[in-house]
C-alpha angles and dihedrals in degrees: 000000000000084000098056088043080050086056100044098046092059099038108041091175093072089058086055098051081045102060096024103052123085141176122241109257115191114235112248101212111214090222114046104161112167114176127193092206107220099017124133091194132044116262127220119217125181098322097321130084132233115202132237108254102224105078122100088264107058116011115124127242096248144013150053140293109239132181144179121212096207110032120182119296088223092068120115098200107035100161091055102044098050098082127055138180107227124209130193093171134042106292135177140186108219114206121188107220152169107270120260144058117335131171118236116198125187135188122202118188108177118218136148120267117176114306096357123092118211086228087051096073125098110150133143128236126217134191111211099289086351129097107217098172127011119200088351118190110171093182090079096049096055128074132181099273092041104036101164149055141239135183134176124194130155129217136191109233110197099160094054089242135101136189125193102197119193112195115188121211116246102285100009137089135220136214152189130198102184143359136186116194103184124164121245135211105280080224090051086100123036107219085212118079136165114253118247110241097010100077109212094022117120122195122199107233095210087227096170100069090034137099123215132201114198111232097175149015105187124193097195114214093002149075144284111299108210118210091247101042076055092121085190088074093235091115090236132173117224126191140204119259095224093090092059107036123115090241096215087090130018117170140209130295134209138173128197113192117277108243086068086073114102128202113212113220095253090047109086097223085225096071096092129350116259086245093070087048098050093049123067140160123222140190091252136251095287109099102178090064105032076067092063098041139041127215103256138198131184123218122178116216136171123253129250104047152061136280134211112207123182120176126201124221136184121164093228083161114035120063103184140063102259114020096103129033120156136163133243135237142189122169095346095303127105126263113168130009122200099000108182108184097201092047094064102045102031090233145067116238085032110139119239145191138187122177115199124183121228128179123213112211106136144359127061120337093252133100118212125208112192129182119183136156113293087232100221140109096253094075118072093198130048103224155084144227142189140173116193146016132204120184123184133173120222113209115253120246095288090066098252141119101199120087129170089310114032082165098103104125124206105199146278125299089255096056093257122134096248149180080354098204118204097282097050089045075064097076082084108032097336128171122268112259105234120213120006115227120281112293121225114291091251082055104057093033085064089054100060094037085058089047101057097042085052092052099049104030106053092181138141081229088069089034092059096053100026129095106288087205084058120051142105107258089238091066094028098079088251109159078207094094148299141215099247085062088048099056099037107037096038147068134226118266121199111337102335117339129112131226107230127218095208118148111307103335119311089177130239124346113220126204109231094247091056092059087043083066102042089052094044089254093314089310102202091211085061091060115130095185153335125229147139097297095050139260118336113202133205107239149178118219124215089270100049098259108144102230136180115241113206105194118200120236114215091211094043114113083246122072140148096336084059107043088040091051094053094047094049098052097041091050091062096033126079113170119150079220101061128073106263124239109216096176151289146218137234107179125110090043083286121137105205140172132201116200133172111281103257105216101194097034124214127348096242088063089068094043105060132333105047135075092238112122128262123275122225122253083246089050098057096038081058091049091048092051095051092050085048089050092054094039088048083051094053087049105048100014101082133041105271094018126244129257110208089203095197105050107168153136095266090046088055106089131190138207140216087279101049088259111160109227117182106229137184112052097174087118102036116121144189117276124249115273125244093269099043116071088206145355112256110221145139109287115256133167146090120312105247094031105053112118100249085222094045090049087047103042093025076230115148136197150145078275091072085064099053096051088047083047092059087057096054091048081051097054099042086044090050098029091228142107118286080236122038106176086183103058125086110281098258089058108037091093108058098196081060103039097048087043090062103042077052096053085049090050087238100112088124090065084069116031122107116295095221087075095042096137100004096082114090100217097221085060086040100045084048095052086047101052091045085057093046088053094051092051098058107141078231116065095203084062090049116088126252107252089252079061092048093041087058104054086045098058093045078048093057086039085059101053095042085048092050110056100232117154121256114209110217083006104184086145092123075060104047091029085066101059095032092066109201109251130203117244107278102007104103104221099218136044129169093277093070105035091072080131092039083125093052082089097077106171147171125231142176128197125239126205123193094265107018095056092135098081115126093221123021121164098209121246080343098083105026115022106191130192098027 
């Protein structure tokens, strides 16, 4: 004993690791209720035991017991999901309980049992005052290789009892194949987090009287954490970060054992397992380029409520205050400066947690996490590092959880990402989340009462105070134009409209009554698409030409830079292959927009996820080289020159002829001048398109362009999303997947089937190698357009001169109408495009996931990645 006084007196650092380090001592829930719903016998799982329902405990009031003999091989838990309890009325289990949070976890794997089809379910789930699912139909959100569901959510019980309702729709049924209800630490979840964007501000989250549905369990830099391998006890899944990282730049992972992991005293050591904590991902040894580029990874949410993010740190690395300081990030707002992990816990290898609170109201459905170097003299390293990620959704102020598209999915039980439905593909290019939940009732009363106010009280007064995302160009400050200039410098057109004078020619402009009655007063049956922007509307002007009416949305992530952008390109550009602006409106305050009526939609339509038929490999060498023509014209036919900025398959139109037409230029900015070598600007784009340099330096060029423009070769050549999830890793990313088949010389493996022996492979080895060029990880190796356009066209020359058969051939057709151009001579300029609205077209947007759509209007309709 005086020896060990001796030792700590002069080592005080051993009395530190004493009194600090703990072992990891796995939470005993006092409830730990796990059902196996519409079992007669008790099933063992991985160590635990779900109980048989129909005991007094636990059977449910209502329905009936199902079973399947030979359930799917895929599934991870066979014994378990074999059974189900079926419902055709409202239906509860009632479980008598100690008061506090608990998680409940359920598990759905559809099949079919007597009269009732898998595909035939939609119900919704309640947990006692709180909505869990809404309009649930697990059917849709399975697949083969993932053939089940799992979803996570914790509620606060106060009264002892809980009830688990399950409400069919008329005519459905719902069911449930297994349930845990296990209590949690009452500490598990501060009710305290920082507030995204307002540094040093911390928001109560009013937890206990929340629900929270959990969206994601990250184990940064390792690998996959199974329930039972949780040495916290919680019996939580946690996933790899892979899935959900910007692949531009992935960084660099490392693991120490994980015994090395301390727990301080004030850190429950089940807050997160020691796994998570000995394994991290950083931005890399190189300091020169971790300055010019931040660790990203891509969630996607849904919008309308508020997340929860807590984010897990131990410097497993580092070993000194100091040596390492770097910022945080989360949609594009700050959320920490000058974060210095030592320096918060006293010790490397220390674990480490901070919650912030973000609310999702508007933009893309995507939330961002960034990490990146903290660029002062204090920190000795330029770099970053993280371990682990939670995100939770709290339920929005009608107690529910489930907005338009309850369909996120976590993962599997085992920590998998699994069965990975349309919103989580977006995580990669995923598709826009339209409408957030209601809102509360003095919310929604101060909307109106703006609205109306903006609508009849058209003053500088209201511009000055109101939304500047949100507000017609004549009030906005816009030089575009005003109201006062329309009225006074121009004449009427058809039964009401002007023709403006603004800047070049921006078209018509159209009263809003006059577009009321093109659209049939905004008929929603006559809806082409929804996106991000709002509604766009098939429509008929005073003089019969079919039109597309894109209809701002006040609530939508884009607002009056967009809308102005778009008119203000459009109004100095005339290609015939680029997508016509007729006119807009702005009256009301609407921001509308009036386009050519695209007849054959957007290219991707004809590529994959639609019934149309295939085109030929001519045909779409002859589309390619129609979008190349119009992009070549952006970049050489204006001053500066023009960057699209979101060059893609669902922004390449096409009319009744099979004419390509580039479309979308709410992005599009300004080259760069004589002197500048590019424009420096946020990064902004499509996932699976974005240029990997422009996303590191926020350097943009024409560059960036060409590199969008090699996905899209790629796709058009394989017929597939730029980004597949589901898909094994290699080949999730299609610009790197089909770069590495062509280095290989094996391109033709992967490209579409339908071409499989109508290509002629000079032509196809020529296509490939000019894709190959655009997507250089350098843009100063990647060709100008004129040079794209070239090879293009010899590539088309190949195929006409080899004889080779064209399926659905109507290229005289379309070779007429798309004239042959020499690199670096635009064909068309506004004085030959008088008939440019002859083209009047339908189109329908396609995102990654929802590609099945009738009538989309490109990245008119549903702008993605923004």
């Amino acid at each position: 004993m005086l020896f060990f006084f001796l030792y700590a007196f002069l080592f005080p650092n051993f009395i530190s690791v004493v009194v600090w380090a703990q072992t990891t001592t796995p939470y005993v829930p006092v409830d730990n209720i796990l059902i196996s719903c519409g079992s007669s016998t008790n099933v063992p799982v991985d160590g635990r035991v779900f109980e048989a329902d129909n005991n007094a405990r636990t059977l449910a009031s209502g329905g009936v017991s199902a079973s399947i003999s030979q359930p799917s091989p895929n599934l991870q838990y066979p014994s378990l999901m074999q059974q189900a309890r079926f419902f055709t009325t409202n239906s509860s289990y009632t479980f008598t309980v100690t008061p506090g949070r608990h998680w409940i976890r359920l598990y759905f794997y559809p099949f079919a049992f007597a009269n009732w089809a898998a595909n035939a379910s939609l119900f919704s789930v309640t947990a006692n005052q709180f909505v869990l699912l809404n309009e649930f139909r697990p059917s849709s959100l399975t697949s083969p290789d993932s053939p089940s569901l799992f979803r996570e959510y914790a509620v606060n019980v106060s009264a002892g009892s809980l009830v688990l309702g399950f409400d069919p729709v008329l005519n459905s049924y719902a069911f449930i194949n297994a349930l845990e209800v296990v209590s949690m630490p009452d500490d598990l979840f501060s009710d305290d987090a920082a507030l995204v964007g307002q540094p040093g501000a911390i928001t109560s989250l009013g937890l206990p009287d929340t629900a929270i549905q959990t969206m994601f369990h990250i184990n940064v830099g390792g690998a996959i954490v199974s329930p039972r391998n949780d040495s916290t006890g919680m019996w939580r899944s946690w996933q790899p970060d892979d899935f959900f990282l910007f692949r531009a730049a992935l960084g660099t992972t490392g693991s120490v054992p994980v015994t090395d992991i301390v727990y301080p005293t004030t850190l429950p050591d089940y807050i997160a397992p020691s796994s998570v904590y000995a394994t991290a991902r950083d931005m890399g040894a190189t300091e020169t380029i971790n300055q010019n580029f931040n660790l990203t990874w891509i969630f996607p949410v849904e919008l309308g409520y508020t997340y929860f993010v807590r984010l897990h740190f131990c410097e497993i690395f580092a070993s000194a205050i100091n040596q390492r300081v770097f910022n945080i990030y989360i949609n594009n707002q700050t959320a920490e400066t000058a974060l210095d992990i030592i320096a918060l816990t006293g010790h490397p290898d220390w674990a480490l947690y901070q919650d912030y609170a973000v609310a999702m109201n508007e933009g893309g459905s995507d939330l961002w996490l960034q990490i990146g170097p903290t660029l002062t003299a204090t920190s000795q390293e330029r770099n970053a590092i993280l371990n682990g990620v939670e995100i939770l959704k709290l339920n929005n102020s009608g107690g529910s959880l489930s907005g338009v598209h309850p369909s996120v999915i976590v993962t599997n039980p085992d920590g998998s990402p699994a069965g990975v439905s349309s919103s989580l593909r977006r995580a990669s290019n995923s598709a826009v989340v339209i409408g957030a939940a209601v809102g509360s009732v003095i919310a929604f009363v101060l909307l109106v009462v703006c609205v109306c106010y903006c609508c009849s009280h058209k003053s500088k007064a209201f511009a000055k105070h109101a939304t500047p995302a949100w507000l017609s160009m004549s009030q906005g400050g816009s030089d575009i134009t005003t109201t006062q200039s329309k009225i006074s410098s121009s004449h009427k057109s058809g039964t009401g409209s002007y023709m403006s004078t603004v800047g070049t020619n921006p078209g018509r402009y159209f009263t809003f009554a006059e577009l009321q009655e093109a659209t049939n007063n905004f008929d929603e049956s006559w809806i082409l698409g929804v996106g991000g922007f709002g509604k766009v509307y098939k429509g008929e002007i005073d003089d019969g030409t079919k039109v597309a009416v894109k209809r701002g949305n006040p609530r939508s992530e884009q607002g009056l830079t967009e809308f102005q952008t778009e008119i203000e390109m459009l109004s100095k550009l005339r290609h015939r292959h680029l997508v016509s602006l007729i006119g807009y409106c702005d009256e009301h305050c609407e921001m509308i927009l009036i386009y050519d009526y695209m007849a054959n939609g957007p290219l991707r339509g004809h590529l994959y996820g639609t019934d149309l038929p295939s085109l030929s490999w001519k045909q779409r060498l002859e589309i390619c080289i129609g979008a190349a023509r119009g992009l070549h014209y952006l970049h050489t036919g204006a001053a500066q020159g023009i960057i699209h900025r979101d060059v893609k398959t669902t922004n390449i139109l096409l009319d009744e002829n099979f004419v390509a037409k580039v479309a979308d230029f709410g992005l599009s900015k300004t080259g760069p001048t004589l002197e500048q070598s590019h424009v420096s600007t946020a990064v902004k784009g499509s996932f699976g398109y974005l240029d990997p340099e422009y996303f590191r330096r926020q350097q943009l060029t024409e560059k960036s362009d060409v590199y969008s423009f090699g996905v899209v070769l790629m796709e058009v050549l394989c017929a597939r999303p730029p980004i597949s999830p589901n898909l094994p890793r290699e080949q999730v990313n299609i610009a790197e997947w089909a770069m590495q088949k062509q280095k290989q010389g094996l391109l033709e493996t992967i490209m579409d089937p339908q071409l499989l022996g109508l290509c002629n492979p000079e032509s196809l080895q020529k296509f490939g190698d000019t894709a190959e060029k655009c997507l250089q990880e350098q843009g100063i190796d990647r060709p100008s357009m004129g040079d794209v356009l070239w090879n293009l066209e010899y590539a088309l020359h190949l195929q006409e001169n080899s004889g080779q058969p064209n399926l659905m051939d109507v290229s005289s057709e379309v070779s007429s109408l798309v004239p042959h151009a020499l690199p670096g001579h635009p064909v068309d300029d506004a004085s030959n495009v008088t008939g440019v609205n002859e083209a009047h077209s339908s189109g329908s947007d396609n995102d990654l996931e929802d590609i099945s759509a009738s009538a989309v209007f490109s990245q008119l309709v549903n702008p993605q990645g923004r």
